[in-house]
C-alpha positions as CSV (number, residue, x, y, z in Angstrom):
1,X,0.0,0.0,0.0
2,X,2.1,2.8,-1.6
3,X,-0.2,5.7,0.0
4,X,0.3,4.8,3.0
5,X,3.9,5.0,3.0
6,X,3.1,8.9,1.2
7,X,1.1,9.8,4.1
8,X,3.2,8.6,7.1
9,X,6.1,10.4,5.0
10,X,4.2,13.4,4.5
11,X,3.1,13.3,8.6
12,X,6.8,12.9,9.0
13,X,7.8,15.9,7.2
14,X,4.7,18.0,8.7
15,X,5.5,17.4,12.5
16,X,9.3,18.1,11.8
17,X,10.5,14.3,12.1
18,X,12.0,14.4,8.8
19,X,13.6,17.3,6.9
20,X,12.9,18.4,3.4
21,X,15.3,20.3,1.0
22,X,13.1,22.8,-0.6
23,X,13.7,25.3,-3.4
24,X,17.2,23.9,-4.5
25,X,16.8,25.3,-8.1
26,X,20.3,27.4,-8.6
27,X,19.3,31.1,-8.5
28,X,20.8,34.1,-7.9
29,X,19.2,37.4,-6.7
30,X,19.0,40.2,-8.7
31,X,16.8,42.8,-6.9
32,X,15.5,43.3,-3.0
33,X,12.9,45.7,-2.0
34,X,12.3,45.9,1.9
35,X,11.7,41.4,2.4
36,X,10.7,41.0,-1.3
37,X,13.3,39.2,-3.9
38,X,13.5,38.8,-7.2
39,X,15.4,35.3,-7.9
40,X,17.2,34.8,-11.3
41,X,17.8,31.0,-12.8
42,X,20.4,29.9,-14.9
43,X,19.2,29.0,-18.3
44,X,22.6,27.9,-20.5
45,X,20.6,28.1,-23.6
46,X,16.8,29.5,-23.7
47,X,14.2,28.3,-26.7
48,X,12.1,31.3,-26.3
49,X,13.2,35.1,-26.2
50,X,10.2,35.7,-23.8
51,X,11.2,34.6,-20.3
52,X,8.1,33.5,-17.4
53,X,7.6,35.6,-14.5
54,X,6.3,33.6,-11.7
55,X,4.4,35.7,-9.1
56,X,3.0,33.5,-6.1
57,X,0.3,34.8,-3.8
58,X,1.7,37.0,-0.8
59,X,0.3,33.8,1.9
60,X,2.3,31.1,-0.2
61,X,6.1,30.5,-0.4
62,X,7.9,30.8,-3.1
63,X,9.5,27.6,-2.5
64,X,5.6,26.3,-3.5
65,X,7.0,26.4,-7.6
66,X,10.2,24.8,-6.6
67,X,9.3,22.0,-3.7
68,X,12.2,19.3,-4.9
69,X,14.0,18.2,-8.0
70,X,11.3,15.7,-8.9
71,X,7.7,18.2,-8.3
72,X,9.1,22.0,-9.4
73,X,7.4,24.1,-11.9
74,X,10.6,25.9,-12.0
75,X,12.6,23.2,-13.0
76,X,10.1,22.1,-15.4
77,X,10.1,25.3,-17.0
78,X,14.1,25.5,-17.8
79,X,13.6,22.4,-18.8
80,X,11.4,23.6,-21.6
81,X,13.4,25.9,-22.5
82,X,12.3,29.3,-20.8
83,X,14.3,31.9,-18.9
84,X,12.6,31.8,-15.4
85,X,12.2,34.5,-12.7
86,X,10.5,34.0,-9.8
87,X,9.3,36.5,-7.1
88,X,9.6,36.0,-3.2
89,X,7.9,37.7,-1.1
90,X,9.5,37.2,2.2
91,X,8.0,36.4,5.1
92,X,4.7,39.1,5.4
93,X,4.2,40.8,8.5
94,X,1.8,43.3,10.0
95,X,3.6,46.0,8.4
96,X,2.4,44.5,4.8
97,X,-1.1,44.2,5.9
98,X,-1.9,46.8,3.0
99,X,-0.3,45.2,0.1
């Protein structure tokens, strides 16, 4: 029963038995504004001149579109071809309550 090794591995990770590397994509970071980044990936050799701008929700992580190697739309995008930048938010705070 496959799913039930997936859950009790999931649990695992959830209660902080087990760590996860997250967002391990190389990046670098090419601008900061107060707690918000902008993260650059290497693409050797884009298909397309027009590169993807990923913009997560302010409640979400960025590391949401690169979880690991095997589940990253990130990843997935270079991959295909596409110069990818990706924007982090930081960590929000009361002081971003009007964004």
């Amino acid at each position: 029963m496959e799913w039930i090794t997936t859950l009790k591995n999931a649990a695992d990770v959830a209660l902080g038995r087990r760590a996860v590397a997250l967002a391990t994509t190389p990046h670098e970071v090419l601008l900061t504004d107060n707690k918000a980044r902008l993260l650059a990936y290497h693409q050797p050799a884009p298909r397309f001149d027009t590169p993807v701008l990923l913009i997560p929700s302010m409640v979400n992580r960025h590391t949401l579109l690169d979880l690991t190697e095997e589940n990253s739309i990130v990843r997935s995008l270079l991959k295909g071809g596409y110069r990818v930048y990706l924007l982090d938010w930081g960590r929000p705070s009361r002081e971003d309550r009007h964004l």
